[in-house]
C-alpha positions in Angstrom: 112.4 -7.0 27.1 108.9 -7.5 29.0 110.0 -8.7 32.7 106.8 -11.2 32.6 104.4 -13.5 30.1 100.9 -11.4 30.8 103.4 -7.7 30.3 101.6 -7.4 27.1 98.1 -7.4 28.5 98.9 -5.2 31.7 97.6 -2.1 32.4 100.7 0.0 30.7 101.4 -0.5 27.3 104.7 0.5 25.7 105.4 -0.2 22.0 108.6 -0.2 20.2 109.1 -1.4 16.5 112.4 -2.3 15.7 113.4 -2.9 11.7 110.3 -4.3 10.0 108.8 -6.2 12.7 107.2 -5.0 16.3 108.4 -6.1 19.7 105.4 -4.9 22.5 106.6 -4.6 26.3 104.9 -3.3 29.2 105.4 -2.9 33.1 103.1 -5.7 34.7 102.2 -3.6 37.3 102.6 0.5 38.3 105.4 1.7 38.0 107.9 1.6 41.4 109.0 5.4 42.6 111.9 6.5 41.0 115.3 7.1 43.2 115.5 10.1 42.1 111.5 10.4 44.0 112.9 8.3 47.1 116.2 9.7 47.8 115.2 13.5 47.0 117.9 13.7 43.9 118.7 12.2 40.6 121.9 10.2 41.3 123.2 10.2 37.5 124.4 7.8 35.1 124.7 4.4 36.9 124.4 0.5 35.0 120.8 -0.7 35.9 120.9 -4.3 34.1 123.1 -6.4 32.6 122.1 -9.8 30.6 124.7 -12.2 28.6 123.1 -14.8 26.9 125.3 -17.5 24.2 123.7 -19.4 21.7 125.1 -22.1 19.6 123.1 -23.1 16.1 123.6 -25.4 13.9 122.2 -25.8 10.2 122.4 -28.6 7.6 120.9 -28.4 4.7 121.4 -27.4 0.8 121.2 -24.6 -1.7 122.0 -23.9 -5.5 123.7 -20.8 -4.2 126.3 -22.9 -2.1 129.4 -24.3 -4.8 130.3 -26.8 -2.2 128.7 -29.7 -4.1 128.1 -31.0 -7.8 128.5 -28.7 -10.8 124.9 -28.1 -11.3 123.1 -29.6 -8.1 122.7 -27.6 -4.8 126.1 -27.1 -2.4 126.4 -28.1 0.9 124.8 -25.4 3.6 126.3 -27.0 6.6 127.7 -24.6 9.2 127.9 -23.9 12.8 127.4 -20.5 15.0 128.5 -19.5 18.8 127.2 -16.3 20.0 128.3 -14.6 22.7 125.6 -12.0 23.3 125.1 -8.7 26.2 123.0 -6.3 26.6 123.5 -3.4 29.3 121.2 -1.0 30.0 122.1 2.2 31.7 120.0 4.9 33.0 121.3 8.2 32.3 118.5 10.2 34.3 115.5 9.8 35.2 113.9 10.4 31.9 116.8 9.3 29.6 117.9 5.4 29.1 120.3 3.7 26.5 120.3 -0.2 26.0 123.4 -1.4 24.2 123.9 -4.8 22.7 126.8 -6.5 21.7 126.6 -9.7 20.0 129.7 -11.8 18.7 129.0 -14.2 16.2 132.0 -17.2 15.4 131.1 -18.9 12.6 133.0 -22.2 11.2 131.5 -23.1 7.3 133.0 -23.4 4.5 130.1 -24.1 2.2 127.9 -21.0 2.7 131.0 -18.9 2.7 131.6 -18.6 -1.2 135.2 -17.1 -0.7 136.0 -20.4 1.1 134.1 -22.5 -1.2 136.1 -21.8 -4.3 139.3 -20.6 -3.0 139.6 -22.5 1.0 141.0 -18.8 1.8 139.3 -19.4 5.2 137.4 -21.9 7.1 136.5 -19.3 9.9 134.7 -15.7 10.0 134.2 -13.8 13.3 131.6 -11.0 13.4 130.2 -8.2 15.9 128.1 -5.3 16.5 127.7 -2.7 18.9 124.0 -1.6 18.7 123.1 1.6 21.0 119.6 2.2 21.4 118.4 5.6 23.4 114.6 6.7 25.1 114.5 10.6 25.6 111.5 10.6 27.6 110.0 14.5 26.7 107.1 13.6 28.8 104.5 11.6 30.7 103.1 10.8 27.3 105.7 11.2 24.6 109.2 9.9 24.2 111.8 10.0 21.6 114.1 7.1 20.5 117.4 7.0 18.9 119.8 4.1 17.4 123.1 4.4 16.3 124.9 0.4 15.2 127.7 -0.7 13.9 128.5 -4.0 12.4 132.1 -5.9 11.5 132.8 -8.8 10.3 134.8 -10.2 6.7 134.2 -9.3 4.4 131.7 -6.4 4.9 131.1 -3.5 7.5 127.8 -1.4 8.2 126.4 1.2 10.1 122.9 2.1 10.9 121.6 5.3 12.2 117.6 5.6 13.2 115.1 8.2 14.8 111.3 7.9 16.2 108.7 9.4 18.3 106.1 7.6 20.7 103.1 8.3 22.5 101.0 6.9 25.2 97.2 7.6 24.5 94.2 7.2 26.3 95.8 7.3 30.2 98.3 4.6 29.0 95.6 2.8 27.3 96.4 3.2 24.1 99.9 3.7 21.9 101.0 5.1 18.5 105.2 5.0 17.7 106.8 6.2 14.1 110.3 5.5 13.6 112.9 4.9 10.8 116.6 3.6 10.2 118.9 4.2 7.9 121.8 1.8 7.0 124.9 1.6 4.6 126.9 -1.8 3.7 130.2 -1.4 2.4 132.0 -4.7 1.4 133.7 -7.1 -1.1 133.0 -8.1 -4.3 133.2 -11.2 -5.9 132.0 -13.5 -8.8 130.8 -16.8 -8.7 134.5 -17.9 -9.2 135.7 -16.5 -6.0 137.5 -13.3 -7.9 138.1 -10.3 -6.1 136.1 -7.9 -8.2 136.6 -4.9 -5.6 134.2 -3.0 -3.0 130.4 -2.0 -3.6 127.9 -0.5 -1.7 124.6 -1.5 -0.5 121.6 1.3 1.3 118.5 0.5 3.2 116.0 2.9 4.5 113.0 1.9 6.4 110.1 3.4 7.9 107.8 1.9 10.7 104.3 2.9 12.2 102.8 0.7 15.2 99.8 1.4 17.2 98.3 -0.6 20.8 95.0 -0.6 21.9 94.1 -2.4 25.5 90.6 -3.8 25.0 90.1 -4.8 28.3 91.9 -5.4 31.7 93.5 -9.2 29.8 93.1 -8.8 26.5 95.6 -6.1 24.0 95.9 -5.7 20.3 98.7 -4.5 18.2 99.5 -3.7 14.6 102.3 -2.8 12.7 103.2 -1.5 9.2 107.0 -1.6 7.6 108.3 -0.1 4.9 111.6 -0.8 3.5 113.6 0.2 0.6 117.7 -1.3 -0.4 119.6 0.1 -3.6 123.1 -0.8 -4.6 124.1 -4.6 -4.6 121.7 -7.0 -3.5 123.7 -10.0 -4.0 126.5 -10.9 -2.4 128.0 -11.5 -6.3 129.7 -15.3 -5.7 125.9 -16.8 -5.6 126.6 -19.3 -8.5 123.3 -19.9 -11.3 123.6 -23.7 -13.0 123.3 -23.5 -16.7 123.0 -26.8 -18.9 126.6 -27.9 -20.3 128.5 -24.8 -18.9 129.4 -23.1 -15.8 127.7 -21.3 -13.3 126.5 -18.2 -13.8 126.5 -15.0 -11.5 123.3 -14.0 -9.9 121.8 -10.9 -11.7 119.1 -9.1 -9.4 117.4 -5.4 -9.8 119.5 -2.9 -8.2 116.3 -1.5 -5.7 114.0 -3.9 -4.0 110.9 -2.3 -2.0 109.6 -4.1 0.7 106.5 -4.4 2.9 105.2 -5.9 5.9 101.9 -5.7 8.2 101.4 -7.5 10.9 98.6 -7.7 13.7 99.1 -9.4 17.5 96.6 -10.4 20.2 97.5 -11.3 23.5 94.7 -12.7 26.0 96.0 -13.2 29.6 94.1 -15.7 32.2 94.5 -14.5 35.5 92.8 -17.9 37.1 95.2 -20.1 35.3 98.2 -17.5 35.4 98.4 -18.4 31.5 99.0 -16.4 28.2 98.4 -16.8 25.1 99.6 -14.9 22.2 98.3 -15.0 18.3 100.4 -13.2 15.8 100.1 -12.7 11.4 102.3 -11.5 9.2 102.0 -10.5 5.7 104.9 -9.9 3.4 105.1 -8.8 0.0 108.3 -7.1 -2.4 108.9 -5.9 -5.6 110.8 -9.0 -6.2 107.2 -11.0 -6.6 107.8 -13.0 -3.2 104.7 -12.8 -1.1 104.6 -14.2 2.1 102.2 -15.2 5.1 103.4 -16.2 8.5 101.5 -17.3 11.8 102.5 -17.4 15.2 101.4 -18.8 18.3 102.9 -18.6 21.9 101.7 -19.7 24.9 103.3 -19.0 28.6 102.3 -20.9 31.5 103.7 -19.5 35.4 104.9 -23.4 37.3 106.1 -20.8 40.5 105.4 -17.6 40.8 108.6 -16.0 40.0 109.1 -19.5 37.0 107.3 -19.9 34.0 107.5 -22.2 30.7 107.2 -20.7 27.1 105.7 -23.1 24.0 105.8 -21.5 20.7 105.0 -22.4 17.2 105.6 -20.3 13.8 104.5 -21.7 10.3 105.7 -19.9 7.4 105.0 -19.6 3.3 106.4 -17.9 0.7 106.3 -17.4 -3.2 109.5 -17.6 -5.2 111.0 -14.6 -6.8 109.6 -13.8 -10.6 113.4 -14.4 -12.2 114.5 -17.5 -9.5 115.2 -21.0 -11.3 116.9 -23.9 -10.7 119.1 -24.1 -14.2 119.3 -22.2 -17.1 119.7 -23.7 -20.7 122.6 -20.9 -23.3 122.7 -19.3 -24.4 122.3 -16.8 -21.5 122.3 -12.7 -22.0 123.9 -11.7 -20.0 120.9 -9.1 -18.3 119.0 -12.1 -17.7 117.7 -11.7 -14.1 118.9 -14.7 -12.4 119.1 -16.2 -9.3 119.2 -19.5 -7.5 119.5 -18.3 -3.7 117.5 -20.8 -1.9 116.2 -17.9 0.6 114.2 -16.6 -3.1 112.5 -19.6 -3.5 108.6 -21.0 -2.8 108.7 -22.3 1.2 107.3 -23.5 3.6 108.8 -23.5 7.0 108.0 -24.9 10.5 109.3 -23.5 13.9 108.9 -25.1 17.1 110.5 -23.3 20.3 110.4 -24.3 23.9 111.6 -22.2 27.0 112.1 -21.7 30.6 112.6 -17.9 32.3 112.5 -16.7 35.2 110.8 -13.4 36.1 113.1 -10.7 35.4 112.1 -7.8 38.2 113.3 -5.8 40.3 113.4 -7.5 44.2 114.8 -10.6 42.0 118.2 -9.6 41.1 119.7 -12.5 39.3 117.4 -14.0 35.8 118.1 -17.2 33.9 116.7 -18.6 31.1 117.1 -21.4 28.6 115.5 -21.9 24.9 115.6 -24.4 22.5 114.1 -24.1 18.9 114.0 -26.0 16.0 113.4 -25.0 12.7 112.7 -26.4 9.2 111.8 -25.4 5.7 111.1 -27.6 2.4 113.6 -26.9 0.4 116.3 -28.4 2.3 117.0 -26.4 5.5 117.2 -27.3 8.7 118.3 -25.3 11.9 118.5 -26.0 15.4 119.7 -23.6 18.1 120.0 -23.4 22.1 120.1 -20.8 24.0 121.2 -19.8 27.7 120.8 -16.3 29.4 121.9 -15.0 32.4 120.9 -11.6 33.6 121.5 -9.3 37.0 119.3 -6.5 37.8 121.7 -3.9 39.7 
């Protein structure tokens, strides 16, 4: 997490891609003396931050792939989420550091939960992670980086394991990071009905290159390239398909889907206004025929010098999968790829956020900030979500 707005555009870059997008952070200014450099010794494993942050969202909308409405019409998507969220990051030595985050979710729907859709076996489902992510430092210029997550909730567990390698270029200047994940799903079956059909599997590797190039003492660029690839079941198997006359049908989706993203970033800081501003693009495109394009823009403004505001704004299209539709008219073979998820179809979507921070630094112990964001998308979706964060540095 950068400490300050303008990190991005300082002096020292650092660049970490995580999953298929990119997430820049960089010390604002040189980097403070180690203890181990003050107090002649390294003193050892020791808790150096801890944030805990809770958001509560809150979507209404409607889908085909909900049941929780007419026969043949889109469900009901209306369901609330509390997240309880930490992350703790302790230094191990002076080149060594693991952050590990542990978010809760509680989430209260019946009508995006299928099981509870067509059988009311629960109006509840509790989920959580524990997400460990390691920096080996090797040297001045290269460091290694390690995750290992785990993920529970009903009906369906995960684990993810992940490797890269980063360098600093060009007397900090410049960066260049590889990395990949692996994960594996294991979890329930079931047809549009609600029946149990028994366990499956689902595996996702991914592959990620970023690069950073400072192009002067304000103004850096980044770019990004993922690569991702899932085999197994790619549905969650209760997603229900309207067909004229009859009943639903199951989805019916390839069993491998390749996926790609670039994406590019600039960040110009303005020292005489203490403001930033932030452009980012990002082009998606799968084997599934969904191609998408999203822009971002972000602007931070300092009100104190240790206070600052964030405005952001994300716009988002997308093409509909080749085999999505909205009904089916029998008869119906039954390796007809099918689906009606409403995440598969032509969007558009609007995001607006808004936030208040205050610097996270060392010589500031104590960090708070607050976030509200509202998004919405054509085909029926809308989310809204706050946010509150608390951190200590220690």
């Amino acid at each position: 997490m950068a400490s300050r707005p303008e990190a991005d555009v300082a002096a020292r870059i650092d660049v970490v891609l995580i999953a298929l997008g990119c997430a820049t952070t960089a010390a604002a200014e040189p980097a403070a003396s180690t203890d181990a450099q003050i107090l002649g010794g390294d003193p050892g494993w020791r808790v150096e931050d801890v944030q805990l942050r809770t958001s509560y969202i809150d979507q209404r909308g409607h889908g085909f792939q909900s049941q929780d409405g007419p026969p043949r019409g889109p469900g009901n998507e209306a369901m609330y989420i509390v997240e309880p969220f930490a992350l703790i990051t302790i230094r191990q030595s002076a080149d060594v550091v693991h952050e590990i985050t542990i978010p809760v979710d509680v989430i209260t729907a019946a009508s995006p939960d299928a099981v509870d859709a067509t059988t009311s076996a629960s109006r509840r489902n509790e989920a959580v992670d524990i997400d460990v992510r390691s920096t080996f430092r090797r040297s001045d210029t290269d460091a290694i980086t390690t995750r290992v997550m785990a993920h529970y909730e009903e009906p369906l567990s995960s684990g993810t394991i992940g490797g890269g390698w980063r360098r600093s270029l060009a007397d900090d200047n410049a960066t260049i990071a590889f990395n990949g994940n692996l994960s594996i799903d294991g979890f329930d079956k079931h047809d549009q009905f609600g029946d149990y059909l028994g366990k499956t599997l689902r595996e996702t590797g991914n592959v990620n290159a970023s690069g950073s190039q400072l192009l002067s003492p304000t103004t850096v660029v980044d770019a990004s390239y993922g690569g991702t690839y899932e085999h197994g079941t790619l549905t969650n198997g209760w997603n229900g398909v309207p067909i004229e006359g009859l009943h639903p049908a199951g989805d019916f989706v390839p069993l491998g889907r390749f996926r790609h993203a670039v994406t590019a970033r600039i960040a110009q800081h303005i020292p005489q206004t203490r403001s930033t501003l932030k452009a980012w693009y990002r082009f998606y495109g799968d084997s599934w025929g969904i191609y998408g394009h999203s822009v971002e823009v972000d602007a931070y403004q300092y009100v104190l010098p240790w206070l600052y505001v964030r405005g952001g704004y994300r716009y988002h299209h997308q093409t509909a999968a080749s085999f999505y539709t909205e009904g089916l008219v029998p008869p119906v073979s039954n390796q007809l790829l099918r689906t009606s998820d409403s995440d598969l179809a032509r969007l558009s979507a609007h995001e607006w956020s808004v936030q208040i921070s205050t610097v996270h630094q060392r010589g500031r112990a104590w960090s708070f900030s607050a976030e509200l964001l509202r998004y919405t998308r054509s085909n029926d979706l809308a989310i809204t979500a706050v946010s509150f964060t608390l951190g200590r540095i220690l």
